[in-house]
N, C-alpha and C positions, 0 to 999 in steps of 0.2 A: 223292698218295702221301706217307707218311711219309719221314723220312729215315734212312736204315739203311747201314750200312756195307758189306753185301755182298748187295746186288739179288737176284742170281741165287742166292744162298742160299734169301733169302725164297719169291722165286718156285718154286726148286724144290721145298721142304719144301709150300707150295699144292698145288703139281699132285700131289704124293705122299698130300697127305690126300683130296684130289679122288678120285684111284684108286683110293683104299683104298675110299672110300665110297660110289664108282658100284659097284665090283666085290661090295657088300652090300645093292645096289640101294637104297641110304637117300637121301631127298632132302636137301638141304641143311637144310631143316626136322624131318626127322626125326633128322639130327646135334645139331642144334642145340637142341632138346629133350632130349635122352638126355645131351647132357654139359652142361645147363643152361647156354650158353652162348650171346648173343644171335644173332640167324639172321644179322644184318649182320655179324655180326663173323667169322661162317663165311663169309661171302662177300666178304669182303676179305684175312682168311688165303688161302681158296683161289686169290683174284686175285695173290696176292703185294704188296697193298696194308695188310698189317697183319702185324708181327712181333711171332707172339705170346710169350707166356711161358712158359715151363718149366710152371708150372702148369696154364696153358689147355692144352698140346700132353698134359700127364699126362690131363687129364678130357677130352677130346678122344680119347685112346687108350684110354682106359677104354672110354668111349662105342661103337666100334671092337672093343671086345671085344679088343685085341691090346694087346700091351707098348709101353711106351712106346721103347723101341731099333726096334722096327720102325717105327714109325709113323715116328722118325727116319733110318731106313736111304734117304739119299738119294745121288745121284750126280750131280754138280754135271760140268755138260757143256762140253769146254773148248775 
């Protein structure tokens, strides 16, 4: 795992793109394709193993079809 200042950030923003993307029935493959982004790299955001950039989370929301505030609308659980 890389190292990041706030874990449970990482991790939740993951599990938040996870849901977005089961709830549009898209495989990890099919995200990964659509916001040209490698398929590993979808599968380590969504482990909370990769913080990604401002940019990847923008073409990741594109991808998503939704804004990028939602795609970020997370709630860190305490």
């Amino acid at each position: 795992m890389i190292n990041v200042k706030n874990k449970a950030l990482v991790k939740a923003l993951g599990d938040r793109i996870r849901d977005l993307r089961t709830q549009q029935e898209l495989s990890q493959e099919d995200l990964a394709n659509e916001a040209d982004v490698p398929l590993s790299q979808i599968g380590r955001i969504e482990r909370g193993e990769n913080n990604p950039t401002i940019s990847t989370l923008y073409v990741i929301a594109q991808a998503l079809k939704i804004d990028l505030k939602v795609l970020v609308d997370i709630k860190l659980k305490k």
